[in-house]
N, C-alpha and C positions, 0 to 999 in steps of 0.2 A: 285159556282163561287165566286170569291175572288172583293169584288170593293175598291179601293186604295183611303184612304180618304183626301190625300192631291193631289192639283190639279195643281202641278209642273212635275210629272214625265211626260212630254214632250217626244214623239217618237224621236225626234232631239234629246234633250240633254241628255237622257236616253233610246237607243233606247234597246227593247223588254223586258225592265223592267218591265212593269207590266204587260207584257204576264206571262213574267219568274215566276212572283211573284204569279199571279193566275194558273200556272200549279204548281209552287208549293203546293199548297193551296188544290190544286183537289189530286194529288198525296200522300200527307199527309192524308188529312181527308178519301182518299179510302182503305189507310193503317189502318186507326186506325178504320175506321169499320166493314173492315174484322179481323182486331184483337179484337174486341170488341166482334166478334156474337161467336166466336171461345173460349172466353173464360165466361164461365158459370156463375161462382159469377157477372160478372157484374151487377148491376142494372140499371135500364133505370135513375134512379136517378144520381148513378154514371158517366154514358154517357154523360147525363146533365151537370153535372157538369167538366168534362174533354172536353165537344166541347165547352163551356164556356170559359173554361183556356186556350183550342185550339187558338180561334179566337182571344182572346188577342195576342199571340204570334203575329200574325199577324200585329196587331197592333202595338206592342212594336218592330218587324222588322221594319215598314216603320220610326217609328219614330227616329230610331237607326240611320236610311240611313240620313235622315231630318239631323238630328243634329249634325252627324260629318261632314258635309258639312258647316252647318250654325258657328258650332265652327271650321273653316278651318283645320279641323284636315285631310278630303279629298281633294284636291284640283286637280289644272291640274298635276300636279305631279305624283299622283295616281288615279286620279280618275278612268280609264279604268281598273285597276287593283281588285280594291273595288267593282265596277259596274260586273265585270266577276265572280271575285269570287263569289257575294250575288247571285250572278242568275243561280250559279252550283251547290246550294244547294240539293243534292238528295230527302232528305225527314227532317222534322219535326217532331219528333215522341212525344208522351206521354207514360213514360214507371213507372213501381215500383219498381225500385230496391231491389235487397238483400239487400245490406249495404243501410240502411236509412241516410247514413250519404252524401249518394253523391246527389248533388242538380243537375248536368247536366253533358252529357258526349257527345263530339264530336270527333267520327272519320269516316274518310273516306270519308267526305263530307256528311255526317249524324248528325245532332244536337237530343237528346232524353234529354229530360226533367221532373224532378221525380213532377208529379202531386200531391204528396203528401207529399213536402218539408214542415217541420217543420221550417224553417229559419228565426231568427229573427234579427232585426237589432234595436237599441232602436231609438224612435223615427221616426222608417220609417213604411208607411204602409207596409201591404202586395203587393200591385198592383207594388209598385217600389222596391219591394226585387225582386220577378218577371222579373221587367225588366233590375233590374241589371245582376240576373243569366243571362238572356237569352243575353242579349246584351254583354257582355263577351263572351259568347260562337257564336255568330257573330262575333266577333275580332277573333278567333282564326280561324273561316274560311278564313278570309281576308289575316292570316300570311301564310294557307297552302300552297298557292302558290310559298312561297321560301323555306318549309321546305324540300324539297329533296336536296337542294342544302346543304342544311345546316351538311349535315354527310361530304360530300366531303371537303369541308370549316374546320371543329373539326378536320380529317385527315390529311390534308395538314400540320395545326398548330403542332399538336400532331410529324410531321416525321421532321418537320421544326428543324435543326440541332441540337443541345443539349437540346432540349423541352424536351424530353420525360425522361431524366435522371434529369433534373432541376425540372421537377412536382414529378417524383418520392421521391426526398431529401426532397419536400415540403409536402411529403403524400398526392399528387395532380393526383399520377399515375391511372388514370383512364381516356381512351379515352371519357369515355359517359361522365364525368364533360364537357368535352368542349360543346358537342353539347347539354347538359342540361345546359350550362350558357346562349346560345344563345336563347335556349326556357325559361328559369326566364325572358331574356328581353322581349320577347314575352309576358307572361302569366302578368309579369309588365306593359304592354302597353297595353292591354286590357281589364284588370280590371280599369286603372286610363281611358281610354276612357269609361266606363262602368257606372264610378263614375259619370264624367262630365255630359253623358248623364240622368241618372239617378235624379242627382239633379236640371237638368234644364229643367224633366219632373212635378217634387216637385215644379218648382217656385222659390227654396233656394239655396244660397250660398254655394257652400262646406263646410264644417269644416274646421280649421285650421290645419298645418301640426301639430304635439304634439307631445311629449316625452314619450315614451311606455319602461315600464321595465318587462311588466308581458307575453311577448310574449310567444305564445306557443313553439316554434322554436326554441329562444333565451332566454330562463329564463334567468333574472339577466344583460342582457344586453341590455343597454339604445339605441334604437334606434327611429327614428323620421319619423311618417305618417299622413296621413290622408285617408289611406283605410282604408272598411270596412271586406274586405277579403285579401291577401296574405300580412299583412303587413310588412310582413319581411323580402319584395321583394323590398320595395318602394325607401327606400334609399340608400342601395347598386347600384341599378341600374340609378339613379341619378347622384349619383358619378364617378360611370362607365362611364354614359353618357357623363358628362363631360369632361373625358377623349378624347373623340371622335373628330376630327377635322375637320369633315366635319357639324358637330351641331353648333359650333361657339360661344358657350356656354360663359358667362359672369360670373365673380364670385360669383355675389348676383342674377342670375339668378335663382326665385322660383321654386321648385318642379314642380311645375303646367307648367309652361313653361318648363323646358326643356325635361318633356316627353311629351308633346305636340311636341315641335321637332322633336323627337327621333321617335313616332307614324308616324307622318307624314313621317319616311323613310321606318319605317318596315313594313307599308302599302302599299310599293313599290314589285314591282315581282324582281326588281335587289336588295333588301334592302341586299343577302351577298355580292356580288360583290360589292355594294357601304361600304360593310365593308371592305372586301380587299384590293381594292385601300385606301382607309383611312389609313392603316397601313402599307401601302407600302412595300416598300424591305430591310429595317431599322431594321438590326439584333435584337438590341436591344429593339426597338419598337415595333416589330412581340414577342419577351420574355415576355416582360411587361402583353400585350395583352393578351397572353396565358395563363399566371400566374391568371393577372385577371377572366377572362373567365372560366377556371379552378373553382378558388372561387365559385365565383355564381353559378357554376353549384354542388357545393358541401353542397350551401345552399340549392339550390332547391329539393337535394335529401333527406336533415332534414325535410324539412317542407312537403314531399310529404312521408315519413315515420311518421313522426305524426298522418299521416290520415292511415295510418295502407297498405300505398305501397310501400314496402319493409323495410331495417334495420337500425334499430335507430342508429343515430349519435351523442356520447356523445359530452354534453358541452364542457367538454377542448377541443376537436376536432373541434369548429365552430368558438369556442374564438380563436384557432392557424390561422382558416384560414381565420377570419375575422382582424386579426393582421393583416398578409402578405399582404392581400388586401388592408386596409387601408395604409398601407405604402405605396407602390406602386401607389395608387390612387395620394394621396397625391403629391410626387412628380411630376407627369404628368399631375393632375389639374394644379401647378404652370409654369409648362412649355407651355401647352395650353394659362392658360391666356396671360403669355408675347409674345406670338405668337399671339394670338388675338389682343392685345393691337397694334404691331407693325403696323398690316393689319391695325387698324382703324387710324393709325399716317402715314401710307403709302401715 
């Protein structure tokens, strides 16, 4: 039996959360000991040491919930959304991967995490590399609630009257770029929740956002973060963000806020339909959109080929369609803002 060590989760304002939480708990740990007797090498040392790493998990879930709450990153907004998700977790697993290089994988409402992550971060212990893997892959359960909508959303953009000949001229012709831009915002909004949570398990400040030229991704191009994992997600998506009209985004609005914004929508069950109202019926807006969208999802497929998931994308190739993006951005930042400015002079 699973006992929940903070003593907020209230039947009223969390109802069957800490049921949910302890059949998860039971469900998991009956998994991994009937995988445990089943596989031979185990040692009882071993076991040891995996229902150790187990019950943290547990620990690093409540505190995950704790804290995007306490940083309004959940609110009445989302909160129903978040609270369903976390409590449809099917199982929790500890697993050892072939590739040593994958630290956690979630699908299907299954989170599996490699017990024997080599991962280091300088300056962080282990306990909070830990909780950052694991609490990223909690965000991504929270987004799966709008990921089925989200191919119908790529397709509509993708048939949206001359999209599909204007991504091709941009070497953009690719349906999955759309619906891989919409998952970079994702995998960007979950890592920077990840971060937050993570350092305000340490007691410390974030880092400053900084100027990175030695990306894996991006060799040779200057871009600007303060993750410790997908950094070369963190300022495109920014940008993008800003873009967005219903975020409401200010010029010298910090990194840190406006994917706090951003988070707080894509933690919503409507976060695509509150993208498509956003972009409305505005030929040239729904272009823009596409174009951009496109991009990031062109990025996402560089940096998820690095890690050896599928084919590498040369540099000239990232530098063309981080060109295109930057322009485009560019312009529709500056037309947000004077639209912004107007609403606060209204």
């Amino acid at each position: 039996m699973y006992t929940c060590r903070y003593n907020f989760w209230t039947e009223e304002m969390f109802p069957n959360f800490s049921i949910s939480l302890d059949k998860l708990y039971t469900r998991s740990l009956n998994e991994y000991i009937d995988g445990a007797v089943d596989e031979c090498d185990k040692t009882s040392e071993d076991m040891r040491n995996d229902l150790l790493y187990f019950n943290e998990f547990f620990r690093d879930f409540e505190f995950y919930y704790v804290s995007l709450i306490k940083l309004g990153i959940v609110n009445k907004k989302n909160f129903n959304n978040v609270l369903e998700a976390l409590s449809s977790i099917k199982v929790i697993r500890i697993f050892d991967p072939k590739d040593k290089n994958v630290e956690a994988v979630t699908y299907n409402g299954e989170i599996s995490i490699n017990s024997k992550s080599k991962k280091k971060i300088h300056g962080m212990e282990d306990f909070a590399i830990n909780q950052m893997i694991f609490s990223h892959e909690l965000g991504h359960i929270i987004c799966g609630s709008w990921e089925e909508d989200a191919w119908d959303f790529a397709c509509k953009l993708y048939k949206f009257k001359d999209n599909k000949k204007i991504l091709k001229d941009l070497n953009l012709n690719n349906r999955k770029y759309l619906l891989d831009g919409l998952f970079l915002l994702e995998e960007a909004v979950v890592q920077d929740c990840a971060e937050e949570v993570t350092y305000r398990l340490l007691g410390r400040k974030r880092e400053k956002v900084k100027p990175i030229v030695d990306n894996d991704v991006l060799p040779g191009i200057r871009i600007h973060s303060n993750f410790n994992f997908y950094e070369e997600f963190q300022e495109v998506v920014v940008k993008f963000a800003k873009c967005l009209d219903f975020l409401n985004c200010k010029g010298d609005d910090s990194f840190d806020l406006v994917l706090k914004k951003l988070a707080i929508k894509v933690f919503c069950r409507d976060f695509i339909n509150q993208l498509d109202e956003c972009i409305g019926v505005d030929s040239d807006k729904i272009e823009d959109f596409t174009i951009m969208l496109a991009c990031l999802g062109k990025i996402k497929e560089a940096s998820y080929a690095k890690m050896g998931f599928g084919k590498e994308i040369s540099t000239k190739e990232i530098e063309s369609c981080l060109e295109i993006f930057n322009l485009i951005v560019d312009s529709n930042i500056c037309v947000n803002l004077e639209r912004n400015k107007q609403k606060v002079n209204a």
